[in-house]
C-alpha positions as CSV (number, residue, x, y, z in Angstrom):
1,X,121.5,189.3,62.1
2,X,123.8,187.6,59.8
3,X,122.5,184.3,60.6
4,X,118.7,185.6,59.9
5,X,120.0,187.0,56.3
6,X,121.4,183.9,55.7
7,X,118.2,181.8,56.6
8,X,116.3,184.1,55.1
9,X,118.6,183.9,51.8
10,X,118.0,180.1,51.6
11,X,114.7,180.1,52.2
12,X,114.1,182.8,49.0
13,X,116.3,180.8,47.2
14,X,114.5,177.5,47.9
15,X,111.2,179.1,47.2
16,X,113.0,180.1,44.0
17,X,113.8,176.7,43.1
18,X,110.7,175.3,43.5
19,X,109.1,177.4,41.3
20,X,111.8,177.2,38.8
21,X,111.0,173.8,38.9
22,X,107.2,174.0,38.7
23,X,107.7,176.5,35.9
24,X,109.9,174.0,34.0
25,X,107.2,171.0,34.7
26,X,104.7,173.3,33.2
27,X,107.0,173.9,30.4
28,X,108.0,171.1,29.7
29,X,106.4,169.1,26.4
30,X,103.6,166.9,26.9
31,X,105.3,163.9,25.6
32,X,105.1,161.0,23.2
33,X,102.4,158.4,24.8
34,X,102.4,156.3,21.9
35,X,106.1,155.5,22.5
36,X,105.8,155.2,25.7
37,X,103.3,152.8,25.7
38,X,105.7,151.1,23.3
39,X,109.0,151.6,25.0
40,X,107.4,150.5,28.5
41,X,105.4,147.5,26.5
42,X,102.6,148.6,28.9
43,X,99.0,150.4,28.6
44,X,97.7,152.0,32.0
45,X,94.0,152.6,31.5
46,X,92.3,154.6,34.0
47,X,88.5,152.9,35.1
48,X,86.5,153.7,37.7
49,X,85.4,150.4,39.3
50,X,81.8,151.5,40.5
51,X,80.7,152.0,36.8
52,X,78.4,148.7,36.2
53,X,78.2,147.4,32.6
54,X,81.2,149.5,31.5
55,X,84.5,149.0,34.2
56,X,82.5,147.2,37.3
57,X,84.4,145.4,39.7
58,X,82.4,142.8,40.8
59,X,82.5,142.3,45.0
60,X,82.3,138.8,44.9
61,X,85.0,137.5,42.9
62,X,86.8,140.7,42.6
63,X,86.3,140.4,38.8
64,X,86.3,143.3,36.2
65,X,84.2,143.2,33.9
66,X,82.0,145.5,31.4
67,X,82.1,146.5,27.7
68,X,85.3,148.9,28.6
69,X,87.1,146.1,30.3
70,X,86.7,144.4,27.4
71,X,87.6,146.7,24.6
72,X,90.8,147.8,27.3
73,X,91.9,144.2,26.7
74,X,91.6,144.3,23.2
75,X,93.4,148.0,22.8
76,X,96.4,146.5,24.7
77,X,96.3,143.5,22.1
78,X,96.0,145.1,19.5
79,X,99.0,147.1,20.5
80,X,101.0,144.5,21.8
81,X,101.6,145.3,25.4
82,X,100.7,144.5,29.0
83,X,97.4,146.1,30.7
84,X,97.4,147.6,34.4
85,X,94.4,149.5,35.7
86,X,94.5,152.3,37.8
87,X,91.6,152.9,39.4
88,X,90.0,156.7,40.1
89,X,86.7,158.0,39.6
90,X,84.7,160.8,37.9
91,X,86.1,163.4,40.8
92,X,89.6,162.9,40.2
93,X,89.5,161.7,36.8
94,X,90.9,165.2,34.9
95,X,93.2,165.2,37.6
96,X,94.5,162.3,37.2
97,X,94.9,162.3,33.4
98,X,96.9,165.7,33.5
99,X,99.3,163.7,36.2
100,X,99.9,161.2,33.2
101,X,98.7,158.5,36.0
102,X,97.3,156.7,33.2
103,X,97.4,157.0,29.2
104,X,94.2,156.9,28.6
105,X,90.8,156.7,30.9
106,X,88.2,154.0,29.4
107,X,85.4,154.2,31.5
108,X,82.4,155.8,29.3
109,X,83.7,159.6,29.6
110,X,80.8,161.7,29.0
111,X,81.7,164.4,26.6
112,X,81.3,167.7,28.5
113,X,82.6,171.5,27.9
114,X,84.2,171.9,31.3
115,X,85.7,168.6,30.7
116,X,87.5,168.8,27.5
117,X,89.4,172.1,28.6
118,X,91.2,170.1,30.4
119,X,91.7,166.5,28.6
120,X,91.0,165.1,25.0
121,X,88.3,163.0,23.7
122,X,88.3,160.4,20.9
123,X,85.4,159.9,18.6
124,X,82.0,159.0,20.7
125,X,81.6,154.9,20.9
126,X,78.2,155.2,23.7
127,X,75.4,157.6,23.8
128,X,73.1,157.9,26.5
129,X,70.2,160.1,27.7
130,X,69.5,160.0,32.0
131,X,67.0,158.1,34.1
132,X,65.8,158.7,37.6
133,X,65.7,156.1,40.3
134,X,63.3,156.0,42.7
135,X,62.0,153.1,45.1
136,X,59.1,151.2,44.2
137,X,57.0,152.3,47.6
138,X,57.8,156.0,46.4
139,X,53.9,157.1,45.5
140,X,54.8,160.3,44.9
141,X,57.4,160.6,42.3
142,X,56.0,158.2,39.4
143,X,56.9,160.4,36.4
144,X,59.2,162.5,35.1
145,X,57.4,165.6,35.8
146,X,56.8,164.6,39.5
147,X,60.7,165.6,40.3
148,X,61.1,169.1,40.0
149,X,58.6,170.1,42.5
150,X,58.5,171.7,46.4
151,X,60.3,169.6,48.7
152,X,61.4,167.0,46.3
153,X,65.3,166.0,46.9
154,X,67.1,164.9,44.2
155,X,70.8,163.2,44.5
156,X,73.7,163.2,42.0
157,X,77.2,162.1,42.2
158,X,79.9,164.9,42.0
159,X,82.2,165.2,38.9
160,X,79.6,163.0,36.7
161,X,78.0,165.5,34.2
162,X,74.9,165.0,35.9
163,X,75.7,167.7,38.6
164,X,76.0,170.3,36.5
165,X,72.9,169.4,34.2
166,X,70.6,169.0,37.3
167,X,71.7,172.2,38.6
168,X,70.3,173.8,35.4
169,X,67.3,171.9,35.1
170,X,65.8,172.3,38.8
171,X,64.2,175.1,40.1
172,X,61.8,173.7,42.6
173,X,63.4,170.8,43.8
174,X,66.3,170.5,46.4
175,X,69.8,168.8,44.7
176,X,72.1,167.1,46.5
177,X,76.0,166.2,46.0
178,X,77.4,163.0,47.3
179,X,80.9,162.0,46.5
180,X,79.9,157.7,46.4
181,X,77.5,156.0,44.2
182,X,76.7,154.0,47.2
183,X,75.5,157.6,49.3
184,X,73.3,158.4,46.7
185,X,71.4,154.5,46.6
186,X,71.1,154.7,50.6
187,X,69.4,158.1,50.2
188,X,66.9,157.3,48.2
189,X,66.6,153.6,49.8
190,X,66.0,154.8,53.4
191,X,63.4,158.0,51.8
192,X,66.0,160.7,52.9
193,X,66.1,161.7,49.1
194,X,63.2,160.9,46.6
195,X,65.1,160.2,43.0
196,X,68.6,160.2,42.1
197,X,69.8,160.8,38.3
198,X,72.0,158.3,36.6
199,X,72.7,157.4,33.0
200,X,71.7,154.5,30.9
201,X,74.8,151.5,32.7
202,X,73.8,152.4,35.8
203,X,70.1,152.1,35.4
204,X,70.7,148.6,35.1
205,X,72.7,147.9,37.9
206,X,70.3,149.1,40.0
207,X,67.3,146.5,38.6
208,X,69.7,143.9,38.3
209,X,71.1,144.2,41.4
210,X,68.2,145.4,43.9
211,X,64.1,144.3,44.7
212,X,63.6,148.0,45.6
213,X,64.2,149.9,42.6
214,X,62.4,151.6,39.7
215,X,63.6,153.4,36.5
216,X,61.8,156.8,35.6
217,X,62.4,157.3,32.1
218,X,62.6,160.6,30.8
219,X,59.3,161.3,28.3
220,X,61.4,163.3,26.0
221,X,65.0,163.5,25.5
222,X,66.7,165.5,27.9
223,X,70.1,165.3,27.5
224,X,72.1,162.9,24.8
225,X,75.8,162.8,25.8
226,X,78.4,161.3,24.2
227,X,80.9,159.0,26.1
228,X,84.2,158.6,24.6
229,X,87.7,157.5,25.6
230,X,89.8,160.4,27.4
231,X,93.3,161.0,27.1
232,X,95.8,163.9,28.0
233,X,95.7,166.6,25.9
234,X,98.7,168.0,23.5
235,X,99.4,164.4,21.8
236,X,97.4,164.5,18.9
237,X,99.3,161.3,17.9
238,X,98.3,159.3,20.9
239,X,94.8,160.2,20.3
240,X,94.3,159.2,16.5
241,X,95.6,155.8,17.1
242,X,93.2,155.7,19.9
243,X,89.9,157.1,17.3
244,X,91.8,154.3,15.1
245,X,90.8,151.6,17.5
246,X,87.4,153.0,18.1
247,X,86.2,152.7,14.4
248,X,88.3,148.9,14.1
249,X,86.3,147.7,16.9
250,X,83.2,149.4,15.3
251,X,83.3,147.8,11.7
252,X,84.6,144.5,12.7
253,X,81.8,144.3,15.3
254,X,83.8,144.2,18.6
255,X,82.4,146.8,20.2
256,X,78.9,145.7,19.6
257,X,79.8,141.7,20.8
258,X,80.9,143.7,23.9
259,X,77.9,145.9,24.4
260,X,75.5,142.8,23.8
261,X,76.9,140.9,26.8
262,X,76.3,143.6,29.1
263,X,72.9,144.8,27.4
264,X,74.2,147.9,26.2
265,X,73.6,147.2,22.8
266,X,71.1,150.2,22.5
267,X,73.4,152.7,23.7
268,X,76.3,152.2,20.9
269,X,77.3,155.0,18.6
270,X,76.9,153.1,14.9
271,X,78.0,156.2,13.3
């Protein structure tokens, strides 16, 4: 009996511990990034590698490259320091960012509700409406209208801001969640799925990159979002110098130089 008090006794004081210690990681302050970036003399940039035009890893050379790989390079210049990406994607992202796994995400954040109770946004550099992709063979979905009807399926990506629009938009058609970018492309390649939604980057991967794809524009705008830069939230510090690099790299043109190159010179916020 005294033996099982005792376990028992260390176990309730363990538990104790580790929530005193949860408790106090909660607690505890958020923390300078700005001087850490400093003191460290390194910027970690979250990207997510998938995202063509903007942080895209290119599979044959193993190259980054994109607008945000590009203005990444030139935030760690401008700040004097070394770069290291960590790489994550639109499902992990928030978490990721409240682990401090990264001081800031560049990778074309889209500005959403949901998402900014959690993290912190700079000023909006991109702005972009969605498209629909469909295969060229697909006879029955040719416009805009033909998506959101009986027996239509329609694929998104989860965590992109798409989900949660196309869940508000459809009420006829079928919408399905797929975790890769790469699910979503075979679904509608092999006919399993008729469109899925994307934004204005991706769009262009998909005619640059395939013979089997076509772009549905939207006839009206459906949904402008924002993309910013995301950081953690409670340094309000951290994230004016980052909205001070944003409107450098606006008036002295390096943003739009960067956007150019990977044809995304339509999408750029000039306000």
């Amino acid at each position: 009996m005294v033996q099982r008090f005792a376990i028992s006794t260390l176990l309730w004081a363990l538990a104790g511990s580790c929530l005193a210690h949860s408790a106090a990681a909660q607690a505890a302050p958020q923390g300078d990034l700005l001087k850490d970036v400093q003191q460290k003399s390194l910027l970690k940039v979250c990207i997510w590698p998938e995202y063509f035009g903007i942080s895209y890893r290119n599979p044959r050379t193993g190259v980054f490259q994109g607008v945000d790989i590009h203005m990444s390079a030139a935030f760690a210049k401008d700040l004097g320091v070394a770069l290291e990406y960590v790489l994550t994607d639109f499902s992990h992202l928030l978490d990721d960012l409240e682990a401090r796994k990264c001081h800031i995400a560049m990778m074309a954040v889209g500005v959403t509700p949901v998402r900014a109770q959690r993290i912190d946004f700079s000023i909006p550099y991109l702005r972009s409406d969605v498209y629909a992709i469909a295969t060229r063979s697909n006879r029955t979905v040719q416009t805009w209208e033909d998506i959101d009807q009986p027996g239509r399926v329609v694929v998104v990506q989860k965590g992109t801001y798409m989900e949660p629009l196309m869940r508000k938009i459809l009420k006829k058609a079928t919408l399905q969640v797929v975790l890769r970018p790469s699910e979503r492309e075979r679904d509608v390649e092999s006919g399993r799925a008729d469109v899925f939604i994307t934004d204005y980057p991706y769009s262009k991967r998909m005619l640059k990159n395939t013979d089997w794809a076509r772009v549905i524009a939207p006839p009206r705008e459906i949904q402008l979002t924002d993309y910013a830069y995301a950081v953690p939230q409670g340094d309000p510090a951290w994230l004016e110098r980052v909205n001070q690099f944003i409107r450098q790299v606006q008036n002295d043109g390096r943003l739009s130089q960067a956007a150019a190159r990977y044809d995304l010179l339509p999408i750029v916020v000039k306000d």
